[in-house]
N, CA, C and O atoms as CSV, one atom per row, in Angstrom:
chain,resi,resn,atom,element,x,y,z
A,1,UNK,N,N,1.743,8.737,-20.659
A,1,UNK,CA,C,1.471,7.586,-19.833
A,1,UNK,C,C,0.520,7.984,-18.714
A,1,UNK,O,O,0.402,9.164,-18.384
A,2,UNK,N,N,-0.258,6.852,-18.043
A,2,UNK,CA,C,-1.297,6.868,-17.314
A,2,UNK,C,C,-0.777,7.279,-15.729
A,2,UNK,O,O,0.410,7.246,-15.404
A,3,UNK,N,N,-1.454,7.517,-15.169
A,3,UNK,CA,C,-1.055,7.541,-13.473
A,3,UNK,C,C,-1.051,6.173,-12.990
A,3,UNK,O,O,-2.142,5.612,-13.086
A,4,UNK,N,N,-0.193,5.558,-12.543
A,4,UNK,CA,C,0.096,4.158,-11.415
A,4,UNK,C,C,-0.917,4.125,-10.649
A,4,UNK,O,O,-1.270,5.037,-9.900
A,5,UNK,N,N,-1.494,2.969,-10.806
A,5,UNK,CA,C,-2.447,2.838,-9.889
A,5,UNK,C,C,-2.102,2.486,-8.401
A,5,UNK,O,O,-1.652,1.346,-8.285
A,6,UNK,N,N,-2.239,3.414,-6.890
A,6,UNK,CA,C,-1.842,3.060,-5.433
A,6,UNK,C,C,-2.911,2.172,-5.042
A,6,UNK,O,O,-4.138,2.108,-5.119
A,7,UNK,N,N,-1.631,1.310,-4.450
A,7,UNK,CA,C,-2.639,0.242,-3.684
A,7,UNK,C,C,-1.605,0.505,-2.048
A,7,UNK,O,O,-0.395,0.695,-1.925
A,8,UNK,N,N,-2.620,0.416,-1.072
A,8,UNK,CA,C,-1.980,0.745,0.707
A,8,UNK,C,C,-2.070,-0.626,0.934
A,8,UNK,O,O,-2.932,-1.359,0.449
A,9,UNK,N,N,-1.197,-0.952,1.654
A,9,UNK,CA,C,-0.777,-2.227,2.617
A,9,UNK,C,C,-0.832,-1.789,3.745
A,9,UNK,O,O,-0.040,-0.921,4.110
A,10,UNK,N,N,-2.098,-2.457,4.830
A,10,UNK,CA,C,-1.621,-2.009,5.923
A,10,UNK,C,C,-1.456,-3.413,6.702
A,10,UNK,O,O,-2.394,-4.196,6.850
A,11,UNK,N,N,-0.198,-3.626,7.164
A,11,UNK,CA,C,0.352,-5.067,7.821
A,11,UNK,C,C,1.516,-4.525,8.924
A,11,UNK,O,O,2.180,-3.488,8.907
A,12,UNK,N,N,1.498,-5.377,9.657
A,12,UNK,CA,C,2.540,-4.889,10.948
A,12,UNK,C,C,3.795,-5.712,11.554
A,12,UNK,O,O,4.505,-5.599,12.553
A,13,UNK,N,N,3.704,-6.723,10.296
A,13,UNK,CA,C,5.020,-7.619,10.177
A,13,UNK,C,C,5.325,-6.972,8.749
A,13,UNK,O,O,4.516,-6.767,7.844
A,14,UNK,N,N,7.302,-6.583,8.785
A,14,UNK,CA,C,8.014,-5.697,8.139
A,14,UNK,C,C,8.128,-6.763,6.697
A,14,UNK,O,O,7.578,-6.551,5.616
A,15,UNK,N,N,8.982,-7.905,7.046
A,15,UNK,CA,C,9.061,-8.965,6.397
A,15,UNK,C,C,7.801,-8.976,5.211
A,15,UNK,O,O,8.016,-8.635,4.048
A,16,UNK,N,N,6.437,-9.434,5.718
A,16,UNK,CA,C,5.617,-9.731,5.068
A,16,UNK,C,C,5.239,-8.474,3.904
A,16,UNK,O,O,5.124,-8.597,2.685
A,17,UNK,N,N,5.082,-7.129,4.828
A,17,UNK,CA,C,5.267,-5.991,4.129
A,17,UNK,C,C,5.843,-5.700,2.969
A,17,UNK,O,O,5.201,-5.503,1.937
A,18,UNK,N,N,7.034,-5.656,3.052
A,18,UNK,CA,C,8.019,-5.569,2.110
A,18,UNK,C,C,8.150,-6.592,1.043
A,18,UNK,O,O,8.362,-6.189,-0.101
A,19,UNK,N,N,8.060,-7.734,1.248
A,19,UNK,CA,C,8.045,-8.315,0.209
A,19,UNK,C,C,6.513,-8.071,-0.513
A,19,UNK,O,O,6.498,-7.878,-1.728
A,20,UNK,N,N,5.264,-8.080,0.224
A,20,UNK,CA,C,3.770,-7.559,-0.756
A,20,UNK,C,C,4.747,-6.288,-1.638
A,20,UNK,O,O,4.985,-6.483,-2.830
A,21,UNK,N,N,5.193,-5.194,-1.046
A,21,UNK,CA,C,5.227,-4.309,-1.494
A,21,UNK,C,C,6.250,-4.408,-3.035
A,21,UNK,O,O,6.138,-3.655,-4.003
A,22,UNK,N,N,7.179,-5.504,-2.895
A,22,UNK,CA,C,7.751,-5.249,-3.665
A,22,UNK,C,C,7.624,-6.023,-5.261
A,22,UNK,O,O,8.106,-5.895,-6.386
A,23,UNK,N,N,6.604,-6.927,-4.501
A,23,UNK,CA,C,5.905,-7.923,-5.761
A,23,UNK,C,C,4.916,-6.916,-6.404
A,23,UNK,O,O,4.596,-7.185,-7.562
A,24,UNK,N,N,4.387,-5.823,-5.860
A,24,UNK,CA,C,3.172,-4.853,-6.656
A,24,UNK,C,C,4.223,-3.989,-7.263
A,24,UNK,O,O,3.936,-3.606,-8.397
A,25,UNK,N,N,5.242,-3.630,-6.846
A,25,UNK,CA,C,5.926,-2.243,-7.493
A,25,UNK,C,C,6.608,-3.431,-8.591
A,25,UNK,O,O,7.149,-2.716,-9.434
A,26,UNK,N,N,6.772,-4.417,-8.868
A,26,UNK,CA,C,7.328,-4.865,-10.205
A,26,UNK,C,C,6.104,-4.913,-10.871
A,26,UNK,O,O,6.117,-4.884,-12.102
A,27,UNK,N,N,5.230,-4.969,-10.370
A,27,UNK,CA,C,4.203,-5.029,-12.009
A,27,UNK,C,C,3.620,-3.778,-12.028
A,27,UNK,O,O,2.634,-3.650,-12.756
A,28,UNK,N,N,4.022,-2.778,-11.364
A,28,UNK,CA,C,3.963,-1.156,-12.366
A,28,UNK,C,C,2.748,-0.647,-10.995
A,28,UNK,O,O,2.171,0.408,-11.260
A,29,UNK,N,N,2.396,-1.229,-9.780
A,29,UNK,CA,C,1.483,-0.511,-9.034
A,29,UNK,C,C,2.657,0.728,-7.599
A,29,UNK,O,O,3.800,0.530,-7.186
A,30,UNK,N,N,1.720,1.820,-7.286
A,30,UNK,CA,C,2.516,2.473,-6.744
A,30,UNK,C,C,1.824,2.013,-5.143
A,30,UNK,O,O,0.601,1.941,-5.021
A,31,UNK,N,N,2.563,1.784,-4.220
A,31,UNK,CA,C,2.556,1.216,-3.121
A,31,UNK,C,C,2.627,1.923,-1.443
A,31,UNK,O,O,3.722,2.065,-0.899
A,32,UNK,N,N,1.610,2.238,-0.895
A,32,UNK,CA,C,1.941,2.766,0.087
A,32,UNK,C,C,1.816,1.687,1.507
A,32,UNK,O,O,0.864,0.971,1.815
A,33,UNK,N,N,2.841,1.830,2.056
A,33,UNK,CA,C,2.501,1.149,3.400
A,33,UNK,C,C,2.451,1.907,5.035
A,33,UNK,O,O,3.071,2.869,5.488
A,34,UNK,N,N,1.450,1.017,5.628
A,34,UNK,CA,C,1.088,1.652,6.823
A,34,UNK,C,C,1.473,0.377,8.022
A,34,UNK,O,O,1.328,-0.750,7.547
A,35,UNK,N,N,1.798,0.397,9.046
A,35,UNK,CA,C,2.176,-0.564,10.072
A,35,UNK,C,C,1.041,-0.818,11.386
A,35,UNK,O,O,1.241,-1.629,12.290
A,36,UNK,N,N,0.185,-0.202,11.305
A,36,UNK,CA,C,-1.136,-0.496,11.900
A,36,UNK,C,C,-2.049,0.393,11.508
A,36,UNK,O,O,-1.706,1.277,10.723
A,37,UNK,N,N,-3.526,0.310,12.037
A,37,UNK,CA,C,-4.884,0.336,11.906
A,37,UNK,C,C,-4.761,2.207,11.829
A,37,UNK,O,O,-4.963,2.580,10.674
A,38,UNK,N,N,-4.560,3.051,12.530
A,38,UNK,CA,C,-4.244,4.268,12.494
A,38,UNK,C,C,-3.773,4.808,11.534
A,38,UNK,O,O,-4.193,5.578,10.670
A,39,UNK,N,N,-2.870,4.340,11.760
A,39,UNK,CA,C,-2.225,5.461,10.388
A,39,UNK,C,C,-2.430,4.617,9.389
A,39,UNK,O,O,-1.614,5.074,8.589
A,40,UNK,N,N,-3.070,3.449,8.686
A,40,UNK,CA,C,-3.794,3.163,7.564
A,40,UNK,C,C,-4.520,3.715,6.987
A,40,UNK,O,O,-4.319,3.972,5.800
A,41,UNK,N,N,-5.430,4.024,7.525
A,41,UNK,CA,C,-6.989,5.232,7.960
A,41,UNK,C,C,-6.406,6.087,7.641
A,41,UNK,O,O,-6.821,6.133,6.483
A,42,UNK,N,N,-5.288,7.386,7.754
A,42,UNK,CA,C,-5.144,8.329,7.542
A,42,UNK,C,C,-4.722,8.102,6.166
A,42,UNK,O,O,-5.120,9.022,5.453
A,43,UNK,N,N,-4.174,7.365,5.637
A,43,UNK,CA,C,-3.519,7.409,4.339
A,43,UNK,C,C,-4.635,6.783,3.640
A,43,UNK,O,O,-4.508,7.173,2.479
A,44,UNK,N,N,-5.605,6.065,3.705
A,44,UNK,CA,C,-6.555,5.661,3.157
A,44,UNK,C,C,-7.339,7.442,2.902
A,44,UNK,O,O,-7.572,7.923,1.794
A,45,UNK,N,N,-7.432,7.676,3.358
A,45,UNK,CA,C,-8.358,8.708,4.039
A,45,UNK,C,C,-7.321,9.892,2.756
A,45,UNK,O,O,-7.749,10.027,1.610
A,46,UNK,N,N,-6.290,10.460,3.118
A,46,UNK,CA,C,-5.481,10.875,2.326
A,46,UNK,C,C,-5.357,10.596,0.662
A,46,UNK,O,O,-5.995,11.220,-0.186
A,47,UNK,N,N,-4.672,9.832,0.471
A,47,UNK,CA,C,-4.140,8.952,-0.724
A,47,UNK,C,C,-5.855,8.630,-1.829
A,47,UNK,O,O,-6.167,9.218,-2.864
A,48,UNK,N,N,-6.324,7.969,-1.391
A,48,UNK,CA,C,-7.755,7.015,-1.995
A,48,UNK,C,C,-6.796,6.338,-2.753
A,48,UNK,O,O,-6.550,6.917,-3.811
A,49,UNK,N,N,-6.237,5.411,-2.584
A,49,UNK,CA,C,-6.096,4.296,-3.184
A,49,UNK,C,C,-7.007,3.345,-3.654
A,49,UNK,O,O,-7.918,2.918,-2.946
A,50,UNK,N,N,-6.786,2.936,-4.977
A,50,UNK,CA,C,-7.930,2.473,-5.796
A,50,UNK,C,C,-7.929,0.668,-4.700
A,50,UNK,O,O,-9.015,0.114,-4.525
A,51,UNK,N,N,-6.528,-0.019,-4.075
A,51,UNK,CA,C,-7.035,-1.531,-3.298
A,51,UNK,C,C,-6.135,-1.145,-1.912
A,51,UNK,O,O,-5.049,-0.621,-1.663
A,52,UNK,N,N,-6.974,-1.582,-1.365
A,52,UNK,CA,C,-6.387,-1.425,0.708
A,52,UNK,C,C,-6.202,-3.165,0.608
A,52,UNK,O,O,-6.988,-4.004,0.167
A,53,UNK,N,N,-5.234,-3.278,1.030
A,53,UNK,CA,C,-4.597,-4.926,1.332
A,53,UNK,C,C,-4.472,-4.771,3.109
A,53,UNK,O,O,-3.901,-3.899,3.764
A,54,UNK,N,N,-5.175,-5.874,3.522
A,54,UNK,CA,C,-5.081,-5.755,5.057
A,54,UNK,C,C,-4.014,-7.359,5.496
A,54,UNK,O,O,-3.727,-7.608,6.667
């Protein structure tokens, strides 16, 4: 099997977060989240996630 494709969320309401996050991890994407502009960037920067969701 293939590698999961990461997609980063970076949003700073938990609520909204979590539920994006959990609608991508049912259809097979691996999900990283960030809670503001900073540490988005680093994990962008880190990770390369193939979609950044702002």
């Amino acid at each position: 099997m293939g590698t999961k494709a990461q997609i980063l969320i970076i949003e700073d309401d938990v609520d909204t977060s979590e539920a994006m996050k959990l609608t991508l991890e049912s259809q097979d994407y691996t999900v990283l989240t960030a809670d503001n502009p900073r540490d988005g960037i680093e994990k962008a920067r880190a990770e390369k996630p193939v979609l950044i969701i702002l």
